[in-house]
N, C-alpha and C positions, 0 to 999 in steps of 0.2 A: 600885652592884652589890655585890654579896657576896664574900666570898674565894673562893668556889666557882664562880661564874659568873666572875670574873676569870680564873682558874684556866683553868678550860674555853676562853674566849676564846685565852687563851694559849699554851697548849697545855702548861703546867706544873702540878708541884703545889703544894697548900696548903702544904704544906712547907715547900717551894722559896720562895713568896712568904712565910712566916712567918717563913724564915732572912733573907730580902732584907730587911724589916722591922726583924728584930736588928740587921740589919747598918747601920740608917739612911738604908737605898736607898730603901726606899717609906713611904711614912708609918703612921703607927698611928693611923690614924681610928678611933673607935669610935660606933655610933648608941647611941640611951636602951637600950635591952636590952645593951649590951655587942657584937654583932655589931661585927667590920671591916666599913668600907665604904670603896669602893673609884669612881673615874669615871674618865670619860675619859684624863685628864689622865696618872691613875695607870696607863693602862692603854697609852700613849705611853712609859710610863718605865721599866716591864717590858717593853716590845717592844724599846725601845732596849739595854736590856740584855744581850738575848736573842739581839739582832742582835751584837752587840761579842763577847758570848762566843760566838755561834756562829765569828765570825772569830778565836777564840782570844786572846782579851784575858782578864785575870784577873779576876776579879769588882771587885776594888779599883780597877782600872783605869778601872772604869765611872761609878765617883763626880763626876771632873769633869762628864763627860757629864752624867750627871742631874739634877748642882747647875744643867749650861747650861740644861736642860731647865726645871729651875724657876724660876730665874730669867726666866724667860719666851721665850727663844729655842726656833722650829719645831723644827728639826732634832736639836739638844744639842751637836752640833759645832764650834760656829761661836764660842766662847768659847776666848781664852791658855791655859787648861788642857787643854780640849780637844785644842786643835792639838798642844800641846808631847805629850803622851800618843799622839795619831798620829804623829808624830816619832818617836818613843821606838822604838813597835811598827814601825817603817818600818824604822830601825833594826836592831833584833836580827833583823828580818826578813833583810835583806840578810847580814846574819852567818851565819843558817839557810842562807840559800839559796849562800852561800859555802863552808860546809860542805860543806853537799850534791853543790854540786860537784867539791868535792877527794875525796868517797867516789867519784862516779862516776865519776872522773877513773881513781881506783886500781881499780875495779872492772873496765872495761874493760882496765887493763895485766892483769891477770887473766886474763881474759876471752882477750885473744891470746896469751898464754902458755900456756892450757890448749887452744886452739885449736892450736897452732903444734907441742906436744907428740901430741896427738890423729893430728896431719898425721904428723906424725917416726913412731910408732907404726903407724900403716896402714901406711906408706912401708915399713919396715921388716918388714912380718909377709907383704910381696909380694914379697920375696925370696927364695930357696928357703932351708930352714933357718933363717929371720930368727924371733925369737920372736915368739909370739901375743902378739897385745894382750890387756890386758886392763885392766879398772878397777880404781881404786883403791877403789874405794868399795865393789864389789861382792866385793872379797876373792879 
């Protein structure tokens, strides 16, 4: 197949596969006229790609992968680089999601504080002569 039909299959552009190329992702076949050509194999190795970046892997990150892939392994997984590189992302994953939670953590003390002043505020403007509430935001 053609870089265009690859393309289409994939749901990427010629570009996209042109840069992958540069980059020594996918190979540079060429037929007698000069045309890329492109098969199965190659079109296994752009999906696999496709799939790691869509889970947020960096394009570099892909290369064990696709070396598993060539060297003849189904998946591209299942090869020492492979795994250690799922490691890696599993990793900084768990750091993300550590984060994440020390933000939600502070968002919610937030959250009851503006909740708990909110309360003070009602509380207060039910009183006779107790000031109007009002927001901060809205001036």
């Amino acid at each position: 197949m053609r870089i265009g039909e690859l393309a289409r299959r994939v749901g990427m552009s010629t570009r996209t596969l042109r840069y992958y190329e540069s980059r020594g992702l996918l190979p540079a076949r060429r037929n007698a006229n000069g045309y890329r050509v492109y098969d199965e194999r190659d079109l296994r190795l752009v999906e696999q790609i496709r799939t790691l970046r869509d889970f947020g892997f960096e394009l570099e990150e892909t290369r064990p992968f696709v070396e598993c892939l060539r060297a003849g392994h189904p998946e591209g997984d299942s090869c020492p680089a492979s795994l250690a590189v799922y490691r890696r992302k599993l990793a900084e994953l768990d750091v993300l999601i550590g984060e994440l939670q020390s933000v939600r953590a502070q968002v919610g003390v937030q959250l009851a504080r503006a909740e708990r002043a909110r309360d003070e505020l009602a509380a207060d403007a039910l009183v006779p002569d107790g000031p109007e509430p009002r927001c901060e935001l809205g001036g």
